[in-house]
N, C-alpha and C positions, 0 to 999 in steps of 0.2 A: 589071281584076283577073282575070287565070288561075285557073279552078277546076282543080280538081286531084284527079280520083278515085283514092284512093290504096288502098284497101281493098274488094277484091270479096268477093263472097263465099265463094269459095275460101280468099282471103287475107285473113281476121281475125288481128288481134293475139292472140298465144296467150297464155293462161289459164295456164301455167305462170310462177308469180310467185312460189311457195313455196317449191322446190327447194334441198335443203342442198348442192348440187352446186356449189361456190363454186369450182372450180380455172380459170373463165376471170376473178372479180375479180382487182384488184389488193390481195395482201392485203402481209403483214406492215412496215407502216408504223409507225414509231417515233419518236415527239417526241422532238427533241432539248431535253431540259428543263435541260440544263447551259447553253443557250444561251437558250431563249426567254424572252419574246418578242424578238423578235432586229432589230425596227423598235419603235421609241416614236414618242410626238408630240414635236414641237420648237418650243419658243414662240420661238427664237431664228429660226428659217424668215419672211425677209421677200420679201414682193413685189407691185409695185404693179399695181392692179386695173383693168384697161382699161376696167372699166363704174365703178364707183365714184369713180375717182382716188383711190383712197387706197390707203396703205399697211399690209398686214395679216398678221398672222404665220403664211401660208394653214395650217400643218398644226400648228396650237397645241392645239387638242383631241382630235382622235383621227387617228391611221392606219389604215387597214384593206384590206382585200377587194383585192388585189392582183394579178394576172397574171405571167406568167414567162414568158422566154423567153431560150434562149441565143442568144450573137452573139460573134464573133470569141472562142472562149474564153472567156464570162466569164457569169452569166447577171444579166440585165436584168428586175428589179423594176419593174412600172407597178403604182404601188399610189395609193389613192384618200385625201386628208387632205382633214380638216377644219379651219374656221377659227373663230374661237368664235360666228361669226354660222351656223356650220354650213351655209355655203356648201363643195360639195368642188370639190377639183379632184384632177389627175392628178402625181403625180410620178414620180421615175424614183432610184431606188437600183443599186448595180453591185457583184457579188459575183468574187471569183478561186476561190472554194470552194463557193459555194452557201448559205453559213452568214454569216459574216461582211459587210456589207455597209456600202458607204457611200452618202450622198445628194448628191442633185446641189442645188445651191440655190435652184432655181428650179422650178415648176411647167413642165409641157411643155405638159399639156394641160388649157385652162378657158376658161368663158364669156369671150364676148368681144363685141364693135361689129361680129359677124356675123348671117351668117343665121342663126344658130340662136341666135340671146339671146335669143329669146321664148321657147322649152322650156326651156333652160337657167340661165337668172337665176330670182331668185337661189339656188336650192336647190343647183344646183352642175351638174358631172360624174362622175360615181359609175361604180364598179363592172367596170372594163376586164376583158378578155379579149382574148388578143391569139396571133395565130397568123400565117403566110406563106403569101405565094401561091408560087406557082410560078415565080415573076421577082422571087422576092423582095420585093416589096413586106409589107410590114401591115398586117394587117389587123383594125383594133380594133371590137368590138363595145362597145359602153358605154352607159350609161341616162342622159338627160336630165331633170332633176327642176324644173320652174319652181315649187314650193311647192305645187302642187295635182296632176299627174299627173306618173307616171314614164313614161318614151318610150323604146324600144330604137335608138337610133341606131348610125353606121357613120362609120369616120374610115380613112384610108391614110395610110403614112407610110411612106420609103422606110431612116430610119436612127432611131427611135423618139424622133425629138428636132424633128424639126418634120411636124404631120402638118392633110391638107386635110380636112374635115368636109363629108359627103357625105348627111348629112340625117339622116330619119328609116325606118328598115327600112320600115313597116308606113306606107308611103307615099301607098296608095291614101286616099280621103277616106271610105271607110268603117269608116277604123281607127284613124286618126291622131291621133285623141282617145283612143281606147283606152288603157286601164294595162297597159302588157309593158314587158318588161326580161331582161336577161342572155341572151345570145344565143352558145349555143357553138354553132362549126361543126364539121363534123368533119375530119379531119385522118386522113394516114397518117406513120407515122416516117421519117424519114429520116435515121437517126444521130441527131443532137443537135437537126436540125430538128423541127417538129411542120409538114408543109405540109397546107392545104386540097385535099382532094380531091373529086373528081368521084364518084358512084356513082349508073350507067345515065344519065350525059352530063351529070347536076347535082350545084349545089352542094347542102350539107344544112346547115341548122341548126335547132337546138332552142332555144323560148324560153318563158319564163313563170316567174311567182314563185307559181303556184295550182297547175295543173293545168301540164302542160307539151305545147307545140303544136311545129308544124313550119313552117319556113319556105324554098323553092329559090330556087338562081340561074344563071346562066348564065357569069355574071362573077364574081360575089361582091360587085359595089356594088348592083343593082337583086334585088330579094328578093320572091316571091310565096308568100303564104302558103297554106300545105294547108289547103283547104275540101271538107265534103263537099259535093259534085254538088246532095242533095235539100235539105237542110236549111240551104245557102248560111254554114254555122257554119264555124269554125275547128275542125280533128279533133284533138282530146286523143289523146296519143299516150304519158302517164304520167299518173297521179291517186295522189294523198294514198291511204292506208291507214288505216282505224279500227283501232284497237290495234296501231299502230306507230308508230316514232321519228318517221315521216314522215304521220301522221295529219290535221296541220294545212294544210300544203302543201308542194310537190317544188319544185326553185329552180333548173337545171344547176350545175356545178362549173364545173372548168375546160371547154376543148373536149371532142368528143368524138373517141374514137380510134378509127379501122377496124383490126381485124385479122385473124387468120385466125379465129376463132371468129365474131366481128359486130361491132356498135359498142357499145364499151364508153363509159360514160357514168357520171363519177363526177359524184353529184348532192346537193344538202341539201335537207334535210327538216326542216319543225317540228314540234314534238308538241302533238297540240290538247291544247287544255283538257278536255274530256271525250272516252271513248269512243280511250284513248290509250294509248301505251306506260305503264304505270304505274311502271315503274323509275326514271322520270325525272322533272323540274319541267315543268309546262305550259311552251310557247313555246319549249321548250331547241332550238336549231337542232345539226343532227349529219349527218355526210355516210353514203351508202350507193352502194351501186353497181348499174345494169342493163346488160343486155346486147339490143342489139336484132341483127334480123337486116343481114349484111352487105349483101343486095341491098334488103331493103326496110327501110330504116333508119326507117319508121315500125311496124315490126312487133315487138313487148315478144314477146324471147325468154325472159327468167329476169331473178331480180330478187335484190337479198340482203333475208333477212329483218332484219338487224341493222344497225345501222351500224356504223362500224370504224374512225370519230374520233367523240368527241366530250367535253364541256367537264369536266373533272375536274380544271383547276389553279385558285388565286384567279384569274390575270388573265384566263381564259377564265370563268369564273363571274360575275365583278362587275365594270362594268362601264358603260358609255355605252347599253349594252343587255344582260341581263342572261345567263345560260347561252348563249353563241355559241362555236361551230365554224363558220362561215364556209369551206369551201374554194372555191379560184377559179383557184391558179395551179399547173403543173403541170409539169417539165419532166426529160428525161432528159440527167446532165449526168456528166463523168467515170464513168461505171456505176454511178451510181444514179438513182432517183428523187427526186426533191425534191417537196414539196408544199407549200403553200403558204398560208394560212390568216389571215382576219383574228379575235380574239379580242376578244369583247365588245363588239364594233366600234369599239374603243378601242385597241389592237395588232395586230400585223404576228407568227403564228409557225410554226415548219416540221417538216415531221416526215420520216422519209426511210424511205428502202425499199433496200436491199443489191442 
């Protein structure tokens, strides 16, 4: 394992977290409530289970947490179902609008008679994020759940319909038992693509459902995680707030996006129990946004103090888990944005930006 001294002492993460200066988030995003949720569950969804042999109706209890991405015109839902034994897997919905969407009837992505049914049976495949390399390939980030830890794994696929599974991120044997998950890399635009880029000759990604860490690559299948030099720790690189929406823990969103300001990073947050946004119910999940800087993308430039979804309809309230905004998928498609969101982790819904 590569250590990785990312912070000298010239270069600390800035203290500027409060700032009402908001004109680098992405703000005016708009539920479309005439449509959502705009994915349900379908107990009528059959397909038979390479590990069990049997036949099960994988997305009969909930839909959720979803990824986006356009292709050929149209954009492409990887979104996460459950099955009533809450086992997940991966499916795949296709939109011509963005709004509208149909399913495919088959899972793409789930446990299977490979090398990774030990992480992954029977808790499932959760949680995708999905972004392009530069050859077009895919490249999915996704959490492995064997019933007792979640695991950040890495999967490629060259047309989001059959894809090779390439392990666990956090590979070394000092970590591999560890609980991480949700892993956005960053990305620059390219029209309607979102591609992974390089910045100072690596890749970047951010992961964690507590505190949020860093992780480089050179490829984007082999990942070393940011350690400090003395303390041989993983370097937090975002932390929960007492007395805000994100007091309990920070989660990434979708990717994250380089631009001309730095890397912006739409992210959720839960609200503890005590010591908390008091506007809200404890554990309500709600997204907000940071900005870091574009050269040292482990360096917290500005942060928002509010967040700018979160759960105010019944289906986002009640639920398979109760007050959830979940965001995860994210994509720029005919001139807007689309976002993406699983609700109560029981629904699929979107909200858009002009």
């Amino acid at each position: 394992m590569l250590l990785l001294l990312l912070c000298s002492c010239s270069e600390q993460p800035s203290t500027k977290t409060t700032s009402t200066d908001n004109s680098w988030a992405m703000n005016g995003f708009v539920k479309a409530d005439s449509l959502n949720p705009i994915l349900q569950p379908d107990s009528t969804q059959q397909f038979n289970c390479p590990i069990s042999k049997q036949t099960v109706n994988w997305e009969e209890r909930n839909v959720l947490n979803p990824s986006a991405v356009v292709k050929n015109g149209k954009v492409y839902l990887l979104y996460r179902a459950q099955d009533r034994a809450m086992t997940s897997r991966l499916g795949v919905a296709v939109s011509d609008d963005g709004l509208h969407f149909t399913k495919q009837p088959q899972p793409v992505f789930f446990p299977a008679n490979d090398s990774m049914q030990t992480y992954e049976w029977k808790g499932g495949v959760e949680d995708p994020r999905v972004v392009e390399s530069e050859d077009g390939t895919y490249i999915l980030t996704y959490t492995s759940y064997d019933g007792k830890t979640a695991r950040l794994c890495l999967a490629t696929s060259k047309d989001l319909q059959s894809w090779t599974k390439h392990g666990l991120v956090l590979s070394d044997a000092k970590y591999k038992n560890t609980w991480c998950k949700s892993g956005a890399i960053v990305v620059k635009q390219s029209g309607e693509k979102m591609i992974a880029t390089k910045i100072n000759g690596r890749y970047w990604m951010y992961f964690g459902d507590t505190d949020l860490f860093m992780a480089t690559s050179d490829d984007l299948i082999h990942w070393t995680v940011a350690e400090n030099e003395e303390s041989k720790k993983m370097i937090t690189v975002l932390h929960p707030r007492m007395g805000y929406f994100d007091s309990r823990l920070v989660e990434p969103g979708p990717y994250a996006l380089l631009n001309e300001e730095g890397v912006l990073l739409i992210y959720n947050g839960s609200n503890a129990a005590n010591f908390n946004d008091t506007t809200m119910p404890k554990f309500t999940y709600s997204a907000g946004q940071a900005l870091f800087h574009k050269d040292r993308p482990y360096q917290l430039i500005n942060r928002t103090t509010t967040n700018f979804i979160q759960p105010d309809k019944e289906y986002e309230k009640v639920g398979e888990v109760n007050e959830v905004c979940f965001v995860e998928g994210l994509v720029y498609f005919k001139n807007k944005w689309f976002l993406y969101y699983g609700t109560a982790d029981s629904k699929i819904a979107v909200a858009v930006k002009e």
